[in-house]
C-alpha positions as YAML, in Angstrom:
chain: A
units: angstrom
residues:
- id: 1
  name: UNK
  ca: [-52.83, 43.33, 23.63]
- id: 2
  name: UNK
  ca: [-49.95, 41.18, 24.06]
- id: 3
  name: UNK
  ca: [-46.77, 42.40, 25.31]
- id: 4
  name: UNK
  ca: [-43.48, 41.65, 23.07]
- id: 5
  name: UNK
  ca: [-41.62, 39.52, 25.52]
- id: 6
  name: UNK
  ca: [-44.38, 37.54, 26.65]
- id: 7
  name: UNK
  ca: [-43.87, 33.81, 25.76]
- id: 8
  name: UNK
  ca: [-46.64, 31.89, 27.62]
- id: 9
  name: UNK
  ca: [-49.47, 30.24, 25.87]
- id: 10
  name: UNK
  ca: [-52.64, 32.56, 24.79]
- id: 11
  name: UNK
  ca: [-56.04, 32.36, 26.46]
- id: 12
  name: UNK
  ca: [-58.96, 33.21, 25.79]
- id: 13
  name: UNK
  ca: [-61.92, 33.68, 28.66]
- id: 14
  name: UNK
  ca: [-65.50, 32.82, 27.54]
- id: 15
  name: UNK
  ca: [-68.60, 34.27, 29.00]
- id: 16
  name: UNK
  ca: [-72.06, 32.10, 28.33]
- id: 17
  name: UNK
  ca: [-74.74, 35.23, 29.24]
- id: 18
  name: UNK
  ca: [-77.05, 32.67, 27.58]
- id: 19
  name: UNK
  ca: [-80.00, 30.94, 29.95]
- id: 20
  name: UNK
  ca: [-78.16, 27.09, 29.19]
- id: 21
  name: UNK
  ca: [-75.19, 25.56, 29.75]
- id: 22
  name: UNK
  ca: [-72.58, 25.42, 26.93]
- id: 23
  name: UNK
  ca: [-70.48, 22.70, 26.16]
- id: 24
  name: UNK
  ca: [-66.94, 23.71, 24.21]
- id: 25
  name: UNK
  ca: [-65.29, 20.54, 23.00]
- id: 26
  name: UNK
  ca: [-61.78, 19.91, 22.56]
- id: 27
  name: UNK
  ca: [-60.55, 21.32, 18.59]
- id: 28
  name: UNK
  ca: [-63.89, 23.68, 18.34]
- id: 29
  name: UNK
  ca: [-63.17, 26.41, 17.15]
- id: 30
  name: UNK
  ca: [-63.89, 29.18, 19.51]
- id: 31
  name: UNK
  ca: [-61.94, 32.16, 18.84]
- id: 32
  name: UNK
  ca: [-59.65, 34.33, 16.61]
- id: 33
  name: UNK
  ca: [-56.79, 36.46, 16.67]
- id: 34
  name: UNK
  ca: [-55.78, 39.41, 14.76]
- id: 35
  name: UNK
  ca: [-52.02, 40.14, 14.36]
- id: 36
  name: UNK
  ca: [-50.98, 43.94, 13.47]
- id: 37
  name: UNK
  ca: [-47.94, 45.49, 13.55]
- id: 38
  name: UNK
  ca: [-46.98, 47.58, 16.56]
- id: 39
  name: UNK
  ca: [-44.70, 50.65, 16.54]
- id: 40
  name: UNK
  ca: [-43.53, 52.70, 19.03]
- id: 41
  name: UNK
  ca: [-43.44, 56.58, 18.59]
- id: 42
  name: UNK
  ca: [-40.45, 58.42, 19.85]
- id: 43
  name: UNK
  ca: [-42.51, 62.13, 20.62]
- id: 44
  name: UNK
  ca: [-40.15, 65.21, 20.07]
- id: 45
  name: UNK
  ca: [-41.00, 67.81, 22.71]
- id: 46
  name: UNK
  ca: [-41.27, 71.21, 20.92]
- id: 47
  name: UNK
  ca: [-42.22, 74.80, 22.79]
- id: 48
  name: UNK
  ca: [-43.94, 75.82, 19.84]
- id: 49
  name: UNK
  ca: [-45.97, 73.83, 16.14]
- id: 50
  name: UNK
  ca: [-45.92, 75.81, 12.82]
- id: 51
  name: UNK
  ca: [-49.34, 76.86, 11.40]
- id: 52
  name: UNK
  ca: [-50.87, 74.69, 8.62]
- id: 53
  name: UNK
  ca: [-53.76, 74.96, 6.36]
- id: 54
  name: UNK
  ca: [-55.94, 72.90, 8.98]
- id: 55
  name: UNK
  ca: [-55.16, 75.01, 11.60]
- id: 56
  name: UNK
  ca: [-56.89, 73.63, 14.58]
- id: 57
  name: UNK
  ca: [-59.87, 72.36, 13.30]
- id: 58
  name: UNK
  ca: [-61.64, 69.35, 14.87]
- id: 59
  name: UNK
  ca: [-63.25, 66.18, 14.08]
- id: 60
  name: UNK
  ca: [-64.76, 66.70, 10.61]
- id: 61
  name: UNK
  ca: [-63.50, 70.60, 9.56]
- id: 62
  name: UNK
  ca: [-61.42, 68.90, 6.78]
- id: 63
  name: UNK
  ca: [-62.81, 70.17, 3.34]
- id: 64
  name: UNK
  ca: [-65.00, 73.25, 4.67]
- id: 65
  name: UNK
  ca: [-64.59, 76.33, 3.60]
...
């Protein structure tokens, strides 16, 4: 990730773990960036949760009966 306030310019570090030498030349394209949005969560601290119809099921428990 990127932090908000950072204004440099992007990098991007390339690894050969090939057995030859590599050659990048200036304009290839080498690279790409995804851009999503990203939110910060203000947590309220509670002492206790009210029960729901999932309860505390796990990974998966969703639709069993």
């Amino acid at each position: 990730t990127i932090d908000a306030d950072y204004r440099g310019e992007i990098k991007v570090i390339l690894i050969n773990h090939g057995q030859h030498a590599f050659t990048i030349e200036r304009g290839q394209r080498i690279a790409q960036m995804v851009v999503e949005k990203f939110e910060t969560v203000n947590w309220d601290v509670v002492k206790t949760l009210e029960e729901t119809d999932r309860g505390e099921g796990g990974f998966g428990s969703t639709g069993t009966k």
